[in-house]
BARO-981163 format. One record per residue: x, y, z of N, C-alpha, C, O in turn; residue in three letters. Coordinates in steps of 0.001 Angstrom, whole numbers, plus 524288, in hexadecimal, padded with zeros to 5 digits. Layout:
# BARO-981163
XYZXYZXYZXYZala
...
***
This chain:
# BARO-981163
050193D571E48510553C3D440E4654055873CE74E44FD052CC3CB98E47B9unk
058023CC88E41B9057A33C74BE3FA605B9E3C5A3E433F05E0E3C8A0E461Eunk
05C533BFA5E42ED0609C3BEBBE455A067803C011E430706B4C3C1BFE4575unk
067283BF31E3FF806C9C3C1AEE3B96070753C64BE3E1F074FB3C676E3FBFunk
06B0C3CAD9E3D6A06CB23CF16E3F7806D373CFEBE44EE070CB3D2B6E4683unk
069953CD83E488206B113CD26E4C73071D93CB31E4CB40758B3CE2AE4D7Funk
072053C75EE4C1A077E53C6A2E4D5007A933C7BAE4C2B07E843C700E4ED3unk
07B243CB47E45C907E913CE45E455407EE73D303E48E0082803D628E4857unk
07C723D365E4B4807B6A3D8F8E4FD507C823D630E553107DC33D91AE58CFunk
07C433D207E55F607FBE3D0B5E59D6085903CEB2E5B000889C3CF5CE5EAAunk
085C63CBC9E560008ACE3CBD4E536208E403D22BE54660927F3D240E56A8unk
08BE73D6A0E529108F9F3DB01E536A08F8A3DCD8E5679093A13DF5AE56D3unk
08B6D3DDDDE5BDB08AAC3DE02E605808F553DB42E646B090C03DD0BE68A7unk
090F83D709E62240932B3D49FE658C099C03D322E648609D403D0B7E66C4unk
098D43D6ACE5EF609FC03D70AE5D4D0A0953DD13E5E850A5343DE1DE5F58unk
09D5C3E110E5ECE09EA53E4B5E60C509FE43E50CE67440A3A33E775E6914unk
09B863E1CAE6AC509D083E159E71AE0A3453DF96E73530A66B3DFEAE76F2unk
0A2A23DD5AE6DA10A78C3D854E703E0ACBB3DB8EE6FBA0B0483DB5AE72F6unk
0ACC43DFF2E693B0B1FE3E32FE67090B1C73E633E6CE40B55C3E5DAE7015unk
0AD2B3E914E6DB20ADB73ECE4E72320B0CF3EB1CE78540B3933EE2BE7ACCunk
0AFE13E6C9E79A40AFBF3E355E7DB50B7FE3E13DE7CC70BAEA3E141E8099unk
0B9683E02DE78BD0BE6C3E085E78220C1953E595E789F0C5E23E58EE7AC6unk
0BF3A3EA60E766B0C0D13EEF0E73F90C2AF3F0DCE795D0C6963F34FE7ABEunk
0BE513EECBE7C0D0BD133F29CE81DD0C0FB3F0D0E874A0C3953F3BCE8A16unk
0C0593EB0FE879C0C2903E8DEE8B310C8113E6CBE89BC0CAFC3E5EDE8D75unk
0C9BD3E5F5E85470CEE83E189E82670D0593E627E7EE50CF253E4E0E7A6Bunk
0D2743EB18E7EF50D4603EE66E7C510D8DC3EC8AE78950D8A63EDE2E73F8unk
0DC953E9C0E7A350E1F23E579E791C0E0483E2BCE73910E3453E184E7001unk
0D9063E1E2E73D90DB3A3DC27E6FED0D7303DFB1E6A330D4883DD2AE6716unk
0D7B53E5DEE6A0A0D48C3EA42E66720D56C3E8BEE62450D18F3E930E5F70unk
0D9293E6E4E60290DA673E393E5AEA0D7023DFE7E595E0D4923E071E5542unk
0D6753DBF1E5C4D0D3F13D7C2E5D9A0CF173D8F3E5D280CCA23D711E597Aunk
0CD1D3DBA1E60060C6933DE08E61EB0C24E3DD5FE5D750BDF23DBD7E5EC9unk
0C3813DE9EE57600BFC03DCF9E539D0BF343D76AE53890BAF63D565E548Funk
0C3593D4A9E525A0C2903CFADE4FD40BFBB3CC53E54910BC4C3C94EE5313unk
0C0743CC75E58630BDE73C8D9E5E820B9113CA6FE5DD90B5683C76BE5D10unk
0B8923D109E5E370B3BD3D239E5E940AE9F3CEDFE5AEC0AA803CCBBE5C2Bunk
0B1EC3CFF0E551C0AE913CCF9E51D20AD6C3C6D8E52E00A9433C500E546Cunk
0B1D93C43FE51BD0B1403BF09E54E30AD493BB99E594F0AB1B3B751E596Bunk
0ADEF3C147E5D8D0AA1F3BD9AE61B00A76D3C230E61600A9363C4EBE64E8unk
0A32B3C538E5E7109FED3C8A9E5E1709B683C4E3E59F5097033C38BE5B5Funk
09D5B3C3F5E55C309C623BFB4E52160991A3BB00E53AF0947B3B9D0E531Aunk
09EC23B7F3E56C009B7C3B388E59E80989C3B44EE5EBC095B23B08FE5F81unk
0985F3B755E61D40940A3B6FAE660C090183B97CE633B08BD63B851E6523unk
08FB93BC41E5FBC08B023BF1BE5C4E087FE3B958E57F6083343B8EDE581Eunk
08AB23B5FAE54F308A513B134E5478086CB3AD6BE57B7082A83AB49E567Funk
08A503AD2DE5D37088563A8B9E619E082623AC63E63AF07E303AA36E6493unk
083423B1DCE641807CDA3B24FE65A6078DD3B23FE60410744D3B2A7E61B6unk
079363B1F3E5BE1076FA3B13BE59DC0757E3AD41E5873070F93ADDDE56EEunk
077253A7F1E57E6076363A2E1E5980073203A160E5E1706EE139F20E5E25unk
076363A323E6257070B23A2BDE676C06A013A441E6655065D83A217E6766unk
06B703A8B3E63E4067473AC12E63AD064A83A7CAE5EE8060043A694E5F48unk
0675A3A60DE5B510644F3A2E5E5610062A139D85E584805F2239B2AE55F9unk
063DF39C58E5AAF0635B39696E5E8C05DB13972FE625C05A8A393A0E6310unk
05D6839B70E64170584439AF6E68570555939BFEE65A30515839981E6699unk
054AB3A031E6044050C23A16EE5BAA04E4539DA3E59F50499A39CC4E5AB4unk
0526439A28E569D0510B3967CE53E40501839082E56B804EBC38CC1E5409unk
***
């Protein structure tokens, strides 16, 4: 896997844990639940891919 795709696959990996993880525990904020999800699914999928490009390179 290149790196690209890798992070796009962790990128959605980690906007899907996060929708589930609201959906599941914070029922109240279900409205809400896409846009956060994306948000901090995005950036911690982002920040590990940087880590990960940093010890590579």
């Amino acid at each position: 896997m290149t790196r690209l795709l890798l992070n796009l696959v962790l990128m959605g990996i980690a906007t899907l844990a996060i929708y589930w993880l609201i959906t599941a525990f914070v029922p109240t904020m279900g409205t809400y639940a896409i846009p956060i999800s994306l948000l901090l699914g995005i950036t911690l999928g982002f920040f590990i891919y940087i880590t990960i490009d940093n010890r590579i390179g």
